[in-house]
Structures are given as structure tokens and as C-alpha cells.
N, C-alpha and C positions, 0 to 999 in steps of 0.2 A: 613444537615443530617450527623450526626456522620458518620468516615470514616469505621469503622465496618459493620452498617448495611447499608451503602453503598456498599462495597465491599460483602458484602453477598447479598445484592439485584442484584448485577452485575454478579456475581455466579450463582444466579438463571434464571435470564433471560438467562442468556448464554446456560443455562445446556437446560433450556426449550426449547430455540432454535434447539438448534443440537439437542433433541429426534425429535422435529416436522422434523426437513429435515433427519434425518438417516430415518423416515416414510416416505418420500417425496422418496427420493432415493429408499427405496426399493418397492414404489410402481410405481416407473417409470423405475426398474430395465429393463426390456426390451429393452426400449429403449437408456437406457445408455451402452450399451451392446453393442449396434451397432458401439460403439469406437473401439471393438475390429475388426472390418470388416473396417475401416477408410485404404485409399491407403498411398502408400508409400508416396507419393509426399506431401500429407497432413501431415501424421507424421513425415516428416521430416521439414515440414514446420511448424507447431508448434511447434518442437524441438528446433528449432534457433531459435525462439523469445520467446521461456521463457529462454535459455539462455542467450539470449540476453539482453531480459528484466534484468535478475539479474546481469549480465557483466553491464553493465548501472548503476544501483545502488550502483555497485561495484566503479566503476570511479568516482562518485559523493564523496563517501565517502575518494577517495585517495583527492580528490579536495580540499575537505573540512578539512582533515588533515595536505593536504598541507599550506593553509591559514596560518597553525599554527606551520608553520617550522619542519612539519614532513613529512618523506618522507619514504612511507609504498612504500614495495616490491610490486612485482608482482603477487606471490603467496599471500602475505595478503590480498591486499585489493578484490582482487578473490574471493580468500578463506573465508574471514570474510561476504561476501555479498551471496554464496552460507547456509553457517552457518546460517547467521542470517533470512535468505528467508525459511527455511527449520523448522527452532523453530519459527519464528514468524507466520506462517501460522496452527500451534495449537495451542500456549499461546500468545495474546497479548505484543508486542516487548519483548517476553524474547531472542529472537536472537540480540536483540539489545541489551540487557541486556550483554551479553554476550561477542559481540565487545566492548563495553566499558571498561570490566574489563582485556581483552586485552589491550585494549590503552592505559589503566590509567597505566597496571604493565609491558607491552613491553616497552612502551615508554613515559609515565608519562603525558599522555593528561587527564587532570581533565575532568570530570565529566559532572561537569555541562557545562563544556565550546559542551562537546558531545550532550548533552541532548538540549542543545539551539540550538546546530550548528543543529541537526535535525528536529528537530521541526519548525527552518526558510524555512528548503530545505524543509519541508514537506504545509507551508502556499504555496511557492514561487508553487511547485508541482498542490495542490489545486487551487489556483488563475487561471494557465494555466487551469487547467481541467474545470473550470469553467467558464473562457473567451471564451472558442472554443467551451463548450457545449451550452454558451449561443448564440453563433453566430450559431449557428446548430441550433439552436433551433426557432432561430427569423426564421432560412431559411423555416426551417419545417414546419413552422402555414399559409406557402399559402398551403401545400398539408394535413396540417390535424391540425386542430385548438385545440387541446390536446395536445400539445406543449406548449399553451403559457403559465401554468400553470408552467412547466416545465423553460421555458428564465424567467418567474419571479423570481422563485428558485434559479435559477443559478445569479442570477444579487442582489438577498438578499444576497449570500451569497461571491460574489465579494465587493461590498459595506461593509456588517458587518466586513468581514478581512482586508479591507483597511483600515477601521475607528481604528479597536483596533489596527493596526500596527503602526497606524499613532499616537494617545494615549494613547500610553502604560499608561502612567503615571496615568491616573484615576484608576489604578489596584493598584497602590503602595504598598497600606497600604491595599490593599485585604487580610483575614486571606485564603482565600478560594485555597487550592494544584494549583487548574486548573491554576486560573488565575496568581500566583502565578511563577509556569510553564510559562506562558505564556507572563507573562512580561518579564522572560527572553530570552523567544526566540524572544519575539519583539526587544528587546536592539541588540540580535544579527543580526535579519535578517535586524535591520537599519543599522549596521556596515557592515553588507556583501552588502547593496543598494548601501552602501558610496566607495565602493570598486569593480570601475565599473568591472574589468576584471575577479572576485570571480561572479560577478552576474551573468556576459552574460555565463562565462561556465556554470553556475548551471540550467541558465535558457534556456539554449541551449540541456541540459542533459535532462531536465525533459522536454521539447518540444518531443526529442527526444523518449524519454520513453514513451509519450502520445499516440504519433503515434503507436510504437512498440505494447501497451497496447491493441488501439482500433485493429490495426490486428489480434493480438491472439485470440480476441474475437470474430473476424468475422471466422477466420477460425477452433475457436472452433464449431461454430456454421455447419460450412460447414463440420467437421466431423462428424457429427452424421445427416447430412442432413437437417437442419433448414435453408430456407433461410430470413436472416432480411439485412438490407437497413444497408448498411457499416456507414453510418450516426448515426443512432442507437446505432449502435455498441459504437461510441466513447461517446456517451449518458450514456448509461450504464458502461462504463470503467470510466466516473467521478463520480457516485454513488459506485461504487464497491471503486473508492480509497480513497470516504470519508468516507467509512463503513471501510475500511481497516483503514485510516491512524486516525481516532479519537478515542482515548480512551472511547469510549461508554459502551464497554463489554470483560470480559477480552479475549476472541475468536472472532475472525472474521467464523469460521468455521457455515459455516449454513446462518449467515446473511447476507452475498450476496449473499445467492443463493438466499435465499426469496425478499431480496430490488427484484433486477433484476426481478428475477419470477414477482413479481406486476407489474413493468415499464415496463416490456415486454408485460404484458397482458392489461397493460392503451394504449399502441401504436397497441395494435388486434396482436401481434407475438403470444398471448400465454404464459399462467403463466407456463407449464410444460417446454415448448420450454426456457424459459429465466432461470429456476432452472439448466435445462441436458446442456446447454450452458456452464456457467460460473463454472457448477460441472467440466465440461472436462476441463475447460481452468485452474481451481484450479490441479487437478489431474497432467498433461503435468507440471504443474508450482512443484509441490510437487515432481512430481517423480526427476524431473533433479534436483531440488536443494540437495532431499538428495543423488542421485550418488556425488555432488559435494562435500556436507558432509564427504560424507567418503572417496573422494579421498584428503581432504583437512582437516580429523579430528586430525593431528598434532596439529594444531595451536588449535583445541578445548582442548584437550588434556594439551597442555602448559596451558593455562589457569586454567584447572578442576587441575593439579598438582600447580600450582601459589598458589591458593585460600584456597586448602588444607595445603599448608605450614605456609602460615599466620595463617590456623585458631590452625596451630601445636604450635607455636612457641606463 
């Protein structure tokens, strides 16, 4: 498919998507409402773990630049992870877009070396989420056999990332972006395998972040009164991150609330119950990234002036 009417078919679905859930939302408006009646102890409790969450992602990305003999501040790699949390949750990684063209003109990290370096942390990310939802999932089919459709899914799609990591090289001569893409984040994520003490932090990180993930979404749920099986939850946080992290559409906005809404309603929670869920745990995740944004839009700023100079000169 020509990359045009590709891009315009990804356009479309996306546009299509977010009018069906802005209708979705405002006909469950009521009961999304009820966030604002949510107690302290919960709002504060989802407040530290979507900060938390994007502090996490934050330290991956110092990790990952450290590998490469840079040594990003405090305030950067912060600051670039509240940034990039903040644009990438309405345009498809254009926050990531974004930290790159910082790297590349702060501190002269090429591109592509960024582009692969995340794309491995994002298999390595995927892999856990799908080793644990798959062991969740084998747990789940003695209390409810609608699961095992689910451990099969998850165990397809351990095996298919294993197999392309493993031969990149059938891609080579692929003329096709993805794979293309892809081959080089496999070259990288073997280089970061062969580099045991780059692996275990990254895979210590995104361990970490898993956990972080599935709580925000149980206690999303617990603020607006939904009770689902904390099990569940981390079920749904590995659909939500492979609707997040694959270039399917150029918005995530709207598509995990629908995945979720159906997997919620295939386990009997309720298609409403799994949209008002992952709606508030997006909301809690958008609101702090952008107070972060703009306690930290310096470093956006140096970039938007970087960019403009080049294109002056």
C-alpha cells in the first residue's frame, strides 16, 4: 500500500475512532463524573503513579543514553519524559519526536541510534507484558475458561517477537518502512542482550513500570467505583501498551479505551466499566504530564528555538 493512502487510511481510522468514543464518553458522562467525587487518598494515589510511571520512563531513557556516553541532567531526562508523555498521548510519538531532536542538537545522539534504542526498550517492555499476562492468564482458565483465548494471544505474540529478534536478517532487503524500522531495532535490542548490565536495568525498569501500570488501572477503576480482579487489571495494561506502543494509528486517543471496553466486557466487568476505567487512568496520566510540561517547557522551548534556526539559516 503506497505510504499516502496508507497514511490517509491511518488518519481515518483514527479520526473515526475518537468521534465513536468522544460519543462513548459523553454518553457515560454521568458516570465519568463520579472522578470528581473520588477521595483524597485515591487521588493521591493515582497521582504518584502516573508520576511515577513517567519518572520511570524517564530513567530508562537516561539509561539508554547513557549506554551511549551521555550523561543527561536531572532536569532532562525528567523533563523530556513528562514532554514526551504529554504530546505522545494525542499524536502518535510526536513527544518522542521531539526528545530526539533535543538529543540529536543538545548532544549530537543520531537518530536512528534513538529510534532503535527505543523501539528494543519497547519489544523488551512488550515481551514482559506478555510473559506475565500470559502466566495470568494460564492462572485464570481454572476460574474462567475465556482466558485461554487470551494465554494463546499472549504466547503468539512472545514467540512471533522472539523469532524476528532472533532473524532480523530475513528483513534485509525488505523495501517495506516497518520492517525496515525494525531490523534496526533488532540489531539494537541484540547489542543491548549482549550487554548484560544495559539489559537487566532496562529490564528491571520496564518490570518495574508493569507493576506501576497494572496499579494505576486497578485504582483507576476503584475511583469511579468499578470493582475488577487486580489480575485483570495487569491483562488490560498489556493490551493498552501494545495499542500504545505499535504504530497502528497515528492516536492512541480513543483506542484503548475501546480494546479495554471489549476485554473487559469478554471477562463479564462490562464494556462501559473497562472504557470509564482506562478514560480516568488516561485523564490522571495527561493531567500530570502536562503540569510537567510546563514546569519543564525550557528544554521544549530550546528545541522549538534550535529548529527555527536551522530552518533560518
Amino acid at each position: 500500500m503506497p505510504s499516502t493512502l496508507l497514511s490517509w487510511t491511518k488518519g481515518l481510522i483514527t479520526l473515526t475512532i475518537a468521534i465513536i468514543s468522544f460519543y462513548l464518553f459523553y454518553q457515560y458522562r454521568e458516570d465519568f463524573y463520579l472522578i470528581s467525587q473520588v477521595n483524597s487518598i485515591l487521588f493521591i494515589t493515582l497521582s504518584l503513579l502516573s508520576i511515577l510511571s513517567i519518572i520511570i520512563n524517564g530513567n530508562k531513557l537516561r539509561i539508554i543514553t547513557q549506554s551511549f556516553n551521555i550523561k543527561l541532567k536531572l532536569n532532562e531526562w525528567v523533563g523530556l519524559s513528562f514532554i514526551s508523555s504529554s504530546l505522545n498521548g494525542v499524536v502518535y510519538k510526536s513527544g518522542s519526536l521531539i526528545t530526539s531532536n533535543y538529543l540529536k542538537r543538545q548532544h549530537n545522539f543520531p537518530y536512528t541510534s534513538f529510534v532503535g534504542s527505543l523501539g528494543a526498550d519497547h519489544l523488551i517492555m512488550i515481551l514482559i507484558n506478555a510473559s506475565i499476562a500470559f502466566g495470568i492468564s494460564i492462572y485464570s482458565i481454572t476460574l474462567s475458561v475465556k482466558t485461554l483465548a487470551f494465554a494463546l494471544l499472549f504466547l503468539g505474540m512472545i514467540i512471533t517477537i522472539l523469532y524476528l529478534v532472533k532473524s532480523p536478517s530475513r528483513f534485509a532487503k525488505s523495501e517495506n518502512r516497518f520492517f525496515k524500522a525494525f531490523l534496526q531495532t533488532a540489531k539494537i535490542l541484540n547489542t543491548i542482550l549482549q550487554n548484560k548490565l544495559l539489559f537487566r536495568k532496562l529490564f528491571l525498569n520496564n518490570l518495574f513500570l508493569f507493576i506501576v501500570m497494572g496499579l494505576r488501572f486497578y485504582f483507576a477503576c476503584k475511583a469511579i467505583g468499578i470493582n475488577i480482579d487486580i489480575l485483570y487489571c495487569y491483562i488490560f495494561t498489556t493490551v493498552s501498551a501494545f495499542v500504545r506502543l505499535v504504530p497502528m494509528l497515528q492516536s492512541d486517543i480513543g483506542s484503548r479505551e475501546l480494546v479495554v471496553g471489549f476485554l473487559s466486557q469478554s471477562f463479564g466487568s462490562g464494556f462501559k466499566q473497562g472504557v470509564l476505567a482506562t478514560a480516568v487512568d488516561r485523564v490522571f496520566e495527561m493531567i500530570w504530564a502536562l503540569i510537567g510540561m510546563a514546569f519543564f517547557k525550557n528544554l521544549l522551548i530550546s528545541t522549538t528555538l534550535n529548529t527555527s534556526e536551522e530552518k533560518f539559516n
